[in-house]
C-alpha positions as CSV (number, residue, x, y, z in Angstrom):
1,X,92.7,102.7,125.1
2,X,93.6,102.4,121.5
3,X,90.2,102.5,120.7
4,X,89.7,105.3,122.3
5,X,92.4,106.9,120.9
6,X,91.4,106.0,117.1
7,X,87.8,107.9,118.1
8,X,89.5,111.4,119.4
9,X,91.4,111.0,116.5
10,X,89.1,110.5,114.1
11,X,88.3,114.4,114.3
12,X,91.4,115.0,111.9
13,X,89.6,113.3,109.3
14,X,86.1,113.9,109.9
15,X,88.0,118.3,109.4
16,X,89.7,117.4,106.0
17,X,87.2,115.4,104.5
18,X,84.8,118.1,103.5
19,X,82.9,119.1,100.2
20,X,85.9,120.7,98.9
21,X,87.6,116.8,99.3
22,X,84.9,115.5,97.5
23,X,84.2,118.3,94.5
24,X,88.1,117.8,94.0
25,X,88.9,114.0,94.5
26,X,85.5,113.3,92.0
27,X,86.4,116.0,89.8
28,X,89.9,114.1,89.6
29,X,88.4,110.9,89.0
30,X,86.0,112.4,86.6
31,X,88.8,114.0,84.8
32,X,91.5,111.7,84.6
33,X,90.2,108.4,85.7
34,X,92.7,106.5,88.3
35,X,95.8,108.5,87.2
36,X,95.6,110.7,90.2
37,X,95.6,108.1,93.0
38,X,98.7,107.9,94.1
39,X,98.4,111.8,95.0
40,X,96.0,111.0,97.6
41,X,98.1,108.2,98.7
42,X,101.1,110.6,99.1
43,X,99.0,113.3,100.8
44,X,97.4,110.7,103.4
45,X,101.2,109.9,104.1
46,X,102.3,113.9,104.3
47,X,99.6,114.0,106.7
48,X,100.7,111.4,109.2
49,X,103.9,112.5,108.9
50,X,102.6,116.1,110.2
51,X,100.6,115.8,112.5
52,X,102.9,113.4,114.5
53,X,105.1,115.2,114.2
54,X,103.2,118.4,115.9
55,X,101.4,116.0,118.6
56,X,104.7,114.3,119.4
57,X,106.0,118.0,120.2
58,X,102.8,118.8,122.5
59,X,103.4,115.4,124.4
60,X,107.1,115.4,124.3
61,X,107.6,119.2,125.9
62,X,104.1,119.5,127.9
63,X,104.0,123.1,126.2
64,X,101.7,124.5,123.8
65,X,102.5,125.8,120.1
66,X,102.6,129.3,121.2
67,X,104.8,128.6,124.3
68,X,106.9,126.4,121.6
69,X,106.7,129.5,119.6
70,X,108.2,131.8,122.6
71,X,110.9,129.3,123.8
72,X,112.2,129.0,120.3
73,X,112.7,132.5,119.2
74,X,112.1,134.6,122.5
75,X,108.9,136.0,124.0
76,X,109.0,139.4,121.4
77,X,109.4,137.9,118.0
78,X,107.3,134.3,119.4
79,X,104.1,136.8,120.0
80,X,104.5,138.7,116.5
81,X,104.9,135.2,115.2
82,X,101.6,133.5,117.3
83,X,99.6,136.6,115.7
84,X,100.5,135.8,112.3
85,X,100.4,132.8,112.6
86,X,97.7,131.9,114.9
87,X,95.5,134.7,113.3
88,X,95.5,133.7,109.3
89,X,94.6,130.1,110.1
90,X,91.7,131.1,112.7
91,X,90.9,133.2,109.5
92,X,90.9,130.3,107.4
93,X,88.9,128.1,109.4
94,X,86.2,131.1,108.7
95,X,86.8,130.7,105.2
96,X,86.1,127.4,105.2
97,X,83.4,127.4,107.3
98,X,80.4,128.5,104.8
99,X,81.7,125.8,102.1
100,X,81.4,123.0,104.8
101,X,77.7,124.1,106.0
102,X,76.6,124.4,102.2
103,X,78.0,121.5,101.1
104,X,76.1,119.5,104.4
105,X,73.4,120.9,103.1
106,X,73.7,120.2,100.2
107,X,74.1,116.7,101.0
108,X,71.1,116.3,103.0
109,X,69.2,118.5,99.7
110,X,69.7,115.2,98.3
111,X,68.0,113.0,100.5
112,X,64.9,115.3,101.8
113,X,63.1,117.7,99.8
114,X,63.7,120.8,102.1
115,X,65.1,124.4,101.1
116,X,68.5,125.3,101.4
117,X,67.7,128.1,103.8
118,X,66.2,125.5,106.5
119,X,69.1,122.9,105.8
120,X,71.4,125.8,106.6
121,X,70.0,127.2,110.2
122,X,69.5,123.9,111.4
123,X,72.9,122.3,110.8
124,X,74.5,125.7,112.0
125,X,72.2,125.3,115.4
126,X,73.1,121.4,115.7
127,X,76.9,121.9,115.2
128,X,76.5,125.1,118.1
129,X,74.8,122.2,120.6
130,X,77.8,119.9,119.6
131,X,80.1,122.6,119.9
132,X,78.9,124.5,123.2
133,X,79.3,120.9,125.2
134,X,83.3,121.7,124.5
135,X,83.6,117.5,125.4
136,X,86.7,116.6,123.0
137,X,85.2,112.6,123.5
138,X,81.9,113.7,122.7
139,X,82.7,115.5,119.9
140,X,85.2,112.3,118.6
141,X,82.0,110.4,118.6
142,X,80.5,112.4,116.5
143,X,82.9,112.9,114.5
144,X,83.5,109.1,114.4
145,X,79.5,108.1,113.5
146,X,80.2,110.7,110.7
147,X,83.0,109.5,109.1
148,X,81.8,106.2,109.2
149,X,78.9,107.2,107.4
150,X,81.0,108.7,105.0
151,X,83.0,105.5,104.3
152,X,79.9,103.2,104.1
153,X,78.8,105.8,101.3
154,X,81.8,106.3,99.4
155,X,83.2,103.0,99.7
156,X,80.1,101.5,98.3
157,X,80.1,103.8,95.2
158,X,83.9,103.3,94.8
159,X,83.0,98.9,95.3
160,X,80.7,99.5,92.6
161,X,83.4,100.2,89.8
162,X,84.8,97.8,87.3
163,X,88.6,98.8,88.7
164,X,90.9,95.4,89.7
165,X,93.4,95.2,92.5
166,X,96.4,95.4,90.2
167,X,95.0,98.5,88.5
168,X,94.4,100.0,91.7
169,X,97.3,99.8,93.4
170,X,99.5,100.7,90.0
171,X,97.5,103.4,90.2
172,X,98.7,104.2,93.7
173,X,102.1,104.3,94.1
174,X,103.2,105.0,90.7
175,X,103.0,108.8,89.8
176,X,101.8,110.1,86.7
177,X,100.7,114.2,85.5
178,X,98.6,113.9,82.8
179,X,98.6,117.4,80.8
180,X,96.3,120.3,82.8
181,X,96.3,118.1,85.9
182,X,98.4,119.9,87.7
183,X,95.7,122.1,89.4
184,X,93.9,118.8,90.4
185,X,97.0,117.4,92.1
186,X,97.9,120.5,94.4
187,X,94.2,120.9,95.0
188,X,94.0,116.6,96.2
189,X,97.5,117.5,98.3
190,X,95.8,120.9,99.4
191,X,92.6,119.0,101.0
192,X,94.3,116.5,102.8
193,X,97.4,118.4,104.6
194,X,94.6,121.0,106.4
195,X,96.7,123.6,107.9
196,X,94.4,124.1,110.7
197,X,94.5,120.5,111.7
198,X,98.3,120.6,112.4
199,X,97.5,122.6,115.8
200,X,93.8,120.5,116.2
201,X,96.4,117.6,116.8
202,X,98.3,119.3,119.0
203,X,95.6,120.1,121.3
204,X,93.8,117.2,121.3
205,X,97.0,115.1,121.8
206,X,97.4,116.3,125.9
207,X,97.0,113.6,128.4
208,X,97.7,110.8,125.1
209,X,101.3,108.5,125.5
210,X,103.6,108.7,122.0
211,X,102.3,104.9,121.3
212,X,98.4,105.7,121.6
213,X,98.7,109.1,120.0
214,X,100.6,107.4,116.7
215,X,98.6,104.7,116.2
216,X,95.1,106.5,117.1
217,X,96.3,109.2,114.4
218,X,97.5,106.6,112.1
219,X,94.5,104.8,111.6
220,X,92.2,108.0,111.4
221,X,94.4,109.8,109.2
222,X,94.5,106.3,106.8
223,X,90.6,105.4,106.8
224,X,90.1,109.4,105.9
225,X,92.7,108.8,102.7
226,X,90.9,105.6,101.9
227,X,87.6,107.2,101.7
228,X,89.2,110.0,99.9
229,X,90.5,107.3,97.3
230,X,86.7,106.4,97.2
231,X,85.6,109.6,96.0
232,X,88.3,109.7,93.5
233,X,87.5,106.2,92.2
234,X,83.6,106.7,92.5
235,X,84.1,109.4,89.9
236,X,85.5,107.6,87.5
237,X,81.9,106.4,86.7
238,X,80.7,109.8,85.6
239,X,81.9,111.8,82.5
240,X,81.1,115.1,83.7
241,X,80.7,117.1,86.9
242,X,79.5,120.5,86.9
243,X,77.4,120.2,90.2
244,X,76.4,117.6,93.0
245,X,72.6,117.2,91.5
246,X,74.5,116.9,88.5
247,X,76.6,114.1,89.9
248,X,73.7,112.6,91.8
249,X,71.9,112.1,88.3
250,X,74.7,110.6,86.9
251,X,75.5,108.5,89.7
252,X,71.5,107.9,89.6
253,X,71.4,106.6,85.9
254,X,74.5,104.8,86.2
255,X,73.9,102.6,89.7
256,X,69.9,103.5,90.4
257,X,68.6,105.5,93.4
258,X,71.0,104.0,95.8
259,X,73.8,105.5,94.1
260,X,72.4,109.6,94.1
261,X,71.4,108.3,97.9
262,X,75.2,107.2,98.9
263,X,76.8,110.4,97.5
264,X,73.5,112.5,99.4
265,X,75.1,110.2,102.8
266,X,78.4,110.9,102.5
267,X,78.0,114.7,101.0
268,X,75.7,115.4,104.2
269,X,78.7,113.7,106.7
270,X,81.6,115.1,104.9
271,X,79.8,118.7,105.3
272,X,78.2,118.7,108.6
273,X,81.6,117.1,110.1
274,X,84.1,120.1,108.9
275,X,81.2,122.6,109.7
276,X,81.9,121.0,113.5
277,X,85.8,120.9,113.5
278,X,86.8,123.8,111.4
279,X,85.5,126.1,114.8
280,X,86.8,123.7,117.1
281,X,89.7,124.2,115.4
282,X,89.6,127.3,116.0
283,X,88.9,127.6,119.3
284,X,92.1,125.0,119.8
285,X,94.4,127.2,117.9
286,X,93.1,130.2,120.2
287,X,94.2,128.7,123.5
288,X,97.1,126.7,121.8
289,X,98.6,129.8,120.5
290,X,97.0,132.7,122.3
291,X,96.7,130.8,125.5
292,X,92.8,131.6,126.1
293,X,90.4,130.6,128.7
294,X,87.3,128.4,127.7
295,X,85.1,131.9,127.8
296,X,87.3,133.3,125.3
297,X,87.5,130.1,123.3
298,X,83.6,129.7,123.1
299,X,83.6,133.4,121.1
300,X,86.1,131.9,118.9
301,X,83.8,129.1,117.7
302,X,81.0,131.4,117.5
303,X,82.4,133.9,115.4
304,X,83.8,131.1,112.9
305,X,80.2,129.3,113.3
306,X,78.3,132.9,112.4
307,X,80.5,133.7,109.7
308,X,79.7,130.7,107.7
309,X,76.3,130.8,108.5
């Protein structure tokens, strides 16, 4: 069961580690070395806290965000607030969506020598298969062989720095802003603590006890911030990074071929995973806050999918 539970939940981190975590946590590492750290730590924390705390809600009442929504301020101002609300972030999954398929492609532009234009259609077609099944277990596999990949990647590149453990974890719980950070920081925080993933947990958590749901989230949500710290760190071997092929040079010169080819791994995962759950996402926020039927919920993915695309 708790096993289970880690793998269903493993589709909050496989949605907020995409290529916007990676341009910023290596741009961080690039930038200021291991001074930003602790940020990452204190976002992977924020994010726990969260997203219990909107799964515990789900479990505790049996009712959904928008029926929370309703009981808490009456039926009128709950559906003005489930438009808003449920509307900008179905919105910003959209948003999101064509960063995550470019930067899968992207990813796998490092590994094969095929166009961008064929990268694109066929992750947007795979991610429609995955996503047309509508299995929450199937797609927490997925997302789970994905996330792994992206660890084995970015933990290898991160292993391969000259950083100690006492550097490391000084680095992590002790805060420092170096001058013109300050962007960096909110952008780390910004990537972890994913809106959209606040009502993801809530719908995924149904039909999960308190116990399972907390330590299923807990160990996702902690193996996505470590691989996060991974990027971070695996940038601090690079002095500049104006693009991934840039990055993939450096990492290239600086480690040999198996260093462009971890960063093509875990760019491709980190990519093709959020290009899967920011829809899903979406199509959870729909009947979480709109209360719509599967039909309804398959348009919402589609839309999100095709505007990416």
């Amino acid at each position: 069961q708790t096993l289970a539970s880690v793998i269903l939940w493993s589709v909050i981190s496989a949605a907020f580690i995409g290529p916007g975590t990676v341009t910023t946590a290596a741009s961080a590492g690039v930038a200021h070395g291991l001074d930003l750290l602790w940020a990452v730590v204190f976002a992977t924390i924020a994010c726990i806290l969260l997203q219990e705390a909107s799964a515990r809600l789900t479990i505790s009442t049996g009712l959904t965000f928008g029926q929370s929504l309703d009981r808490a301020f009456g039926v009128g101002a709950g559906r003005w607030l489930r438009i808003l609300v449920g509307g900008s972030v179905v919105l910003g999954c959209a948003a999101y969506e064509a960063g995550n398929i470019l930067g899968g492609g992207a990813g796998a532009g490092l590994l094969v020598p095929v166009s961008n234009s064929v990268l694109t259609v066929l992750l947007t077609i795979v991610a429609a298969i995955i996503l047309f099944t509508g299995r929450r277990h199937t797609i927490g596999w997925v997302m789970t062989l994905l996330v792994a990949l992206m660890g084995v990647a970015f933990i290898y590149l991160a292993a391969r720095q000259p950083a100690g453990i006492g550097t490391l974890l000084k680095a992590s719980f002790v805060p420092t802003i170096p001058i013109g950070s300050e962007m960096l920081i909110l952008g780390l925080i910004g990537t972890t603590i994913v809106p959209y993933n606040i009502f993801l947990g809530s719908g995924i958590s149904k039909g999960q006890t308190v116990s399972l749901m907390r330590t299923g989230l807990t160990i996702s949500v902690m193996i996505g911030g470590i691989i996060t710290a991974a990027i971070l760190v695996a940038g601090t071997s690079v002095s500049s990074f104006q693009s991934f092929q840039d990055l993939s040079e450096a990492l290239r010169s600086a480690m040999g071929d198996i260093g462009a080819y971890a960063l093509g791994i875990g760019l491709f995962a980190a990519g093709f995973s959020s290009a899967i759950t920011s829809p899903y996402a979406a199509s959870i926020i729909a009947a979480q806050v709109f209360d719509w039927d599967t039909r309804r919920q398959r348009w919402v993915w589609a839309s999100v999918l095709a505007v990416g695309f």
